[in-house]
N, CA, C and O atoms as a DFTB+ gen file, in Angstrom:
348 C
 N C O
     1  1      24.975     102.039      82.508
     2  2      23.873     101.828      83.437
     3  2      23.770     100.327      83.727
     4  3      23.641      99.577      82.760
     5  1      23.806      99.903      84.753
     6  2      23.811      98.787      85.757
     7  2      21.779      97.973      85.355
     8  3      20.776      98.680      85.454
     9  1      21.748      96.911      85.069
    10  2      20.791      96.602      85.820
    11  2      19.828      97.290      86.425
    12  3      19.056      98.133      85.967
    13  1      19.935      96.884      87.425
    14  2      19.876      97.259      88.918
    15  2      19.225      98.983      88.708
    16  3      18.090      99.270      89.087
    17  1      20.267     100.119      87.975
    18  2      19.718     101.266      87.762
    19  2      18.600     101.167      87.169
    20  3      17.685     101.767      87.733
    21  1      18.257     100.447      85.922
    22  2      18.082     100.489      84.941
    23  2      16.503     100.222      85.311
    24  3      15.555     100.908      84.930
    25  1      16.466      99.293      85.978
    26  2      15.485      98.368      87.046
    27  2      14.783      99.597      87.444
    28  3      13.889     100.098      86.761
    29  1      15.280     100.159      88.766
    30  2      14.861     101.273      89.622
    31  2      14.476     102.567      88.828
    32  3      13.857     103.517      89.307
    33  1      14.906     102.469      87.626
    34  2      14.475     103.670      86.449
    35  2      12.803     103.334      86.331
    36  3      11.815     103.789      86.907
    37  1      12.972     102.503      85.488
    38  2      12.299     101.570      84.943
    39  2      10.769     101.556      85.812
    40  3       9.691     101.606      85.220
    41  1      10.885     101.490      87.129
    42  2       9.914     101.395      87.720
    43  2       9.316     102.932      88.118
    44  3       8.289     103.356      87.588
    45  1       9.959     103.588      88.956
    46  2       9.498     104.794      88.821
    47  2       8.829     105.448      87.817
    48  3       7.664     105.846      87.812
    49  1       9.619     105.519      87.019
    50  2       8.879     106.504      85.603
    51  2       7.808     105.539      84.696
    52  3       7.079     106.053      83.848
    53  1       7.805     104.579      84.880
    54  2       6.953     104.232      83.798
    55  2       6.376     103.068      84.465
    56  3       5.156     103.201      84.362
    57  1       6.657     101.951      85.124
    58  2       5.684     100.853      85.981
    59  2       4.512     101.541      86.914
    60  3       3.355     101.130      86.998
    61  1       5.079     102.698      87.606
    62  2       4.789     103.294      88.805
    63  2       3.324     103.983      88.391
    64  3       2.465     104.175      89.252
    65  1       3.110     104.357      86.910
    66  2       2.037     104.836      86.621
    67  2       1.595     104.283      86.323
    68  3       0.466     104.623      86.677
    69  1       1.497     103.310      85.718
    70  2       0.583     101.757      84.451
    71  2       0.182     101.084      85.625
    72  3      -0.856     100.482      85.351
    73  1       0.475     100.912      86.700
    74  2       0.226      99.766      87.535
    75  2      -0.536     100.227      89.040
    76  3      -0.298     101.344      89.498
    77  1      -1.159      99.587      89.523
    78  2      -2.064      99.238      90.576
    79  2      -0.766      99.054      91.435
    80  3       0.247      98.370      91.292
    81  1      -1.360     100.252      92.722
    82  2      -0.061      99.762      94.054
    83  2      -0.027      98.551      94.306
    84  3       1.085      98.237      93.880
    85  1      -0.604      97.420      94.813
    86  2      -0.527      96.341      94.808
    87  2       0.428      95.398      93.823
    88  3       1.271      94.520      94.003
    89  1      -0.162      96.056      92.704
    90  2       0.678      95.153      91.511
    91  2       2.275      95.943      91.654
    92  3       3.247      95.365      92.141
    93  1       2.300      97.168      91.199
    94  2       3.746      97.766      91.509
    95  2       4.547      96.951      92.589
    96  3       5.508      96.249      92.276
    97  1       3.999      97.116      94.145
    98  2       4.501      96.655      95.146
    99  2       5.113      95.139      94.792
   100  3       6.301      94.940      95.043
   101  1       4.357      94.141      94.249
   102  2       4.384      92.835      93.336
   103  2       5.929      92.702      92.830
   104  3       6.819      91.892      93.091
   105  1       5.847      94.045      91.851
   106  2       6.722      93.954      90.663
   107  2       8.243      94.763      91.459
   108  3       9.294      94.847      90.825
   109  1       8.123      95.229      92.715
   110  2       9.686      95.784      93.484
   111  2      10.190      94.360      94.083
   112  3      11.365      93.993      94.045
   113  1       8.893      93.463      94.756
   114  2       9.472      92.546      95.358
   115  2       9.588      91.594      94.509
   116  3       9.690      90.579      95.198
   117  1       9.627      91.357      93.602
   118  2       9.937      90.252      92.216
   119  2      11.527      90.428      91.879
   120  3      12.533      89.744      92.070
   121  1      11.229      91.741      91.257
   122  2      12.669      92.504      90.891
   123  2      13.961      92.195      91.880
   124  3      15.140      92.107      91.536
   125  1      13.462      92.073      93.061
   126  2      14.799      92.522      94.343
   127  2      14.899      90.946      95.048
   128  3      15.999      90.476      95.340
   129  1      13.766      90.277      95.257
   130  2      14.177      89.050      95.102
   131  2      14.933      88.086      94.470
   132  3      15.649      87.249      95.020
   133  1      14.709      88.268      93.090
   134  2      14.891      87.238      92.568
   135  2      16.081      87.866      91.221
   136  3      17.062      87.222      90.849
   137  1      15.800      88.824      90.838
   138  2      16.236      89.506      89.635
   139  2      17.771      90.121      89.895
   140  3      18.797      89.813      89.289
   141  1      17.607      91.117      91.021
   142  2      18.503      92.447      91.158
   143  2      19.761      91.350      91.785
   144  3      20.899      91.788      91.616
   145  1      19.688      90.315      92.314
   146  2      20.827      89.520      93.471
   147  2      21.830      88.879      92.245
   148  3      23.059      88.920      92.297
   149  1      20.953      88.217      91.017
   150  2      21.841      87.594      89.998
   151  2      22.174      88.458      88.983
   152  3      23.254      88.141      88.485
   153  1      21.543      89.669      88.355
   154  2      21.951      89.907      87.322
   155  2      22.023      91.844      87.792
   156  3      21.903      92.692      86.907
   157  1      22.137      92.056      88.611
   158  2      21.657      93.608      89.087
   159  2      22.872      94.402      88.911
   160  3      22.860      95.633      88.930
   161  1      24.108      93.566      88.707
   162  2      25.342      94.314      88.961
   163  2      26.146      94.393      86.844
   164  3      27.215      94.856      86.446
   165  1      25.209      93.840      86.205
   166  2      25.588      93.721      85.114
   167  2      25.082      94.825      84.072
   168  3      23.900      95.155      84.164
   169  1      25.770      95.345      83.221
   170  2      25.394      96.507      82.547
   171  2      24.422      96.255      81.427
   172  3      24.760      95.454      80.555
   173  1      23.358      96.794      81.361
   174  2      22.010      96.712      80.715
   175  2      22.507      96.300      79.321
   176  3      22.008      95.333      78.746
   177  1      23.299      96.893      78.885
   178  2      23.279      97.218      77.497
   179  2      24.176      95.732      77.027
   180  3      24.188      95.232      75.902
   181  1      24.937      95.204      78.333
   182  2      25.479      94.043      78.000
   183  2      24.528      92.814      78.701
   184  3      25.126      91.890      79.252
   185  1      23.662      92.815      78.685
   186  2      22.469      91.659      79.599
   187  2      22.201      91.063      77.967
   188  3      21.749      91.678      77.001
   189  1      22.677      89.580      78.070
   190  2      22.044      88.503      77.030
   191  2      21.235      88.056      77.307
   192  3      20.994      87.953      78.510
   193  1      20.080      87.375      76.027
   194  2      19.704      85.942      76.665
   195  2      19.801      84.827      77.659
   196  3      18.944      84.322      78.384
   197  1      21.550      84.486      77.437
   198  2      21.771      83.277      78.101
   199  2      21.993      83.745      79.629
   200  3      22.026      82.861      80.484
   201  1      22.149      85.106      80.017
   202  2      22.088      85.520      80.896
   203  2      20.725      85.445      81.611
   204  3      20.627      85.679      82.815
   205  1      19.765      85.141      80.900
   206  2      18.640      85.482      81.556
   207  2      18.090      84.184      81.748
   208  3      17.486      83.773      82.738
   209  1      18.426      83.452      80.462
   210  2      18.222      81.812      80.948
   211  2      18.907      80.944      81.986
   212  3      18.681      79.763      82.251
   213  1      20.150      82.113      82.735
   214  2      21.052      81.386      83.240
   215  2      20.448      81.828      84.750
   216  3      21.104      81.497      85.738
   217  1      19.413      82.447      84.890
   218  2      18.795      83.384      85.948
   219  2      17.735      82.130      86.441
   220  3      17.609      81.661      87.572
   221  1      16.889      81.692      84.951
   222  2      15.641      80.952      85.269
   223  2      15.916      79.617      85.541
   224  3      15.294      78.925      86.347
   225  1      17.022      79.201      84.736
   226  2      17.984      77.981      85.508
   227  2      18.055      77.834      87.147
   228  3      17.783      76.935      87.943
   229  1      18.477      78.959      87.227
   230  2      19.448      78.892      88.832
   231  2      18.398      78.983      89.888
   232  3      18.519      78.428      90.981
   233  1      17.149      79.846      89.464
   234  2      16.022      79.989      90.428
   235  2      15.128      78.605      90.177
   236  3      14.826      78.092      91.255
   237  1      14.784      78.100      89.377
   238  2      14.525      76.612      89.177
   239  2      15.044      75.445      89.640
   240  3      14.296      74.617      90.160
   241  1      16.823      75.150      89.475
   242  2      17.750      74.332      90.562
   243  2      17.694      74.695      92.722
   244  3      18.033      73.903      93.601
   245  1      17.215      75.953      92.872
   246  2      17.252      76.244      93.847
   247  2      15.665      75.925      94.447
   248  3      15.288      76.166      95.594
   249  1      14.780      75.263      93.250
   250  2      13.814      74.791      94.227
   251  2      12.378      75.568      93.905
   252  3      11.277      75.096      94.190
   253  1      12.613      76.920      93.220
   254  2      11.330      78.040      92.974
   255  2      10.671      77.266      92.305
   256  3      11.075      76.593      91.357
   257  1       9.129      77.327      92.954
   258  2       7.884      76.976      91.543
   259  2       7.892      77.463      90.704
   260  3       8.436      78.565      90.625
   261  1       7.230      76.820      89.566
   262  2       7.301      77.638      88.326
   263  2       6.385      78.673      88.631
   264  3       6.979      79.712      88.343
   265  1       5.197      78.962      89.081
   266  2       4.672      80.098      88.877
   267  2       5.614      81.512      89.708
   268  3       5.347      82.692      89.481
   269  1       6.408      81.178      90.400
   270  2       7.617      82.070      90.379
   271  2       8.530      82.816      89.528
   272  3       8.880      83.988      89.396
   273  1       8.792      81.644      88.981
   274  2       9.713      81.931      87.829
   275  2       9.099      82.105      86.701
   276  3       9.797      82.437      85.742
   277  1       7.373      81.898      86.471
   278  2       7.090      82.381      85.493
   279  2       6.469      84.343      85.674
   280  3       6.109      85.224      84.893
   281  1       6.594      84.248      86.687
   282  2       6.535      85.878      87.409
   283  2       7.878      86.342      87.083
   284  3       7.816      87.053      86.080
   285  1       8.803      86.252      87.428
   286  2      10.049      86.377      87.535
   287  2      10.052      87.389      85.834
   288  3      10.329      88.549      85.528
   289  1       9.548      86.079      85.040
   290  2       9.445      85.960      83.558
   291  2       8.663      87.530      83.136
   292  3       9.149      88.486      82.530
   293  1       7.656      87.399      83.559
   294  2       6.457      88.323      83.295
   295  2       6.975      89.822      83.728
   296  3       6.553      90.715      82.994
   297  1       7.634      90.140      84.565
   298  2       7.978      91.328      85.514
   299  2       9.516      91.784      84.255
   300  3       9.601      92.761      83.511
   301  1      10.303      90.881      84.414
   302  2      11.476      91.248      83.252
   303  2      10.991      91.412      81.957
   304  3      11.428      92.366      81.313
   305  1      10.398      90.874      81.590
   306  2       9.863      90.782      79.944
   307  2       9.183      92.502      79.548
   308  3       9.148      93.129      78.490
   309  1       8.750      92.804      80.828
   310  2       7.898      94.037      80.680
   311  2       8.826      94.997      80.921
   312  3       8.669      96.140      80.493
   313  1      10.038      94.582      81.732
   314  2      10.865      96.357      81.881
   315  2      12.176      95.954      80.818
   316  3      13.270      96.511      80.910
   317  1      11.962      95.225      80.118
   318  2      12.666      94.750      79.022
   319  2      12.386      95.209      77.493
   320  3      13.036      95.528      76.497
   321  1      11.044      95.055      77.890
   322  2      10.253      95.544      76.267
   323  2      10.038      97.031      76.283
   324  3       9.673      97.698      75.315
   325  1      10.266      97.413      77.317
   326  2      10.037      98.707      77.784
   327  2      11.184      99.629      77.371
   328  3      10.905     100.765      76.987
   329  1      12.511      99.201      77.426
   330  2      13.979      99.564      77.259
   331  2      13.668      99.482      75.432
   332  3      13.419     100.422      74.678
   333  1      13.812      97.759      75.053
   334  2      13.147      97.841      73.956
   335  2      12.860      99.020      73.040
   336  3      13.516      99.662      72.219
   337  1      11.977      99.039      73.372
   338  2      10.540     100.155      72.753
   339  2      11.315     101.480      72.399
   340  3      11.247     102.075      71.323
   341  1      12.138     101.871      73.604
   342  2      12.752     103.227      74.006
   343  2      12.137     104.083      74.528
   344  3      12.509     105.253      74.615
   345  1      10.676     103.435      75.127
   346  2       9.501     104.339      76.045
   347  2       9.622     104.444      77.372
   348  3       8.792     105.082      78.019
């Protein structure tokens, strides 16, 4: 499983209910912006750290505010802990 699947799982079944349309809507355009373009094609189970630091790097050199990239932060961390968990 890709990212990217993993992502689109991720949101449906389990963001899609916890969250306020607004906020959901938030958390597709976070994901597909910024997330799915650098790391979307890489297989979940092989996604590192430095992969992810190499994400907040690259969106940081390209100019993003931090409260971007600390969204960026907030939106992965949650379908991360989520995989995590195994919930």
């Amino acid at each position: 499983m890709t990212v990217n699947q993993y992502l689109s799982y991720w949101l449906e079944v389990s963001a899609k209910e916890k969250l306020r349309e607004r906020t959901y809507s938030s958390y597709v355009e976070t994901l597909r912006l910024y997330v799915q373009p650098h790391l979307g094609q890489k297989g979940i189970s092989k996604l590192s750290p430095l992969d992810i630091q190499t994400l907040y790097s690259v969106l940081q050199k390209n100019g993003f505010f931090a409260r971007t990239i600390k969204r960026v932060y907030a939106v992965l961390l949650s379908a991360l802990r989520q995989d995590q968990d195994g919930k």
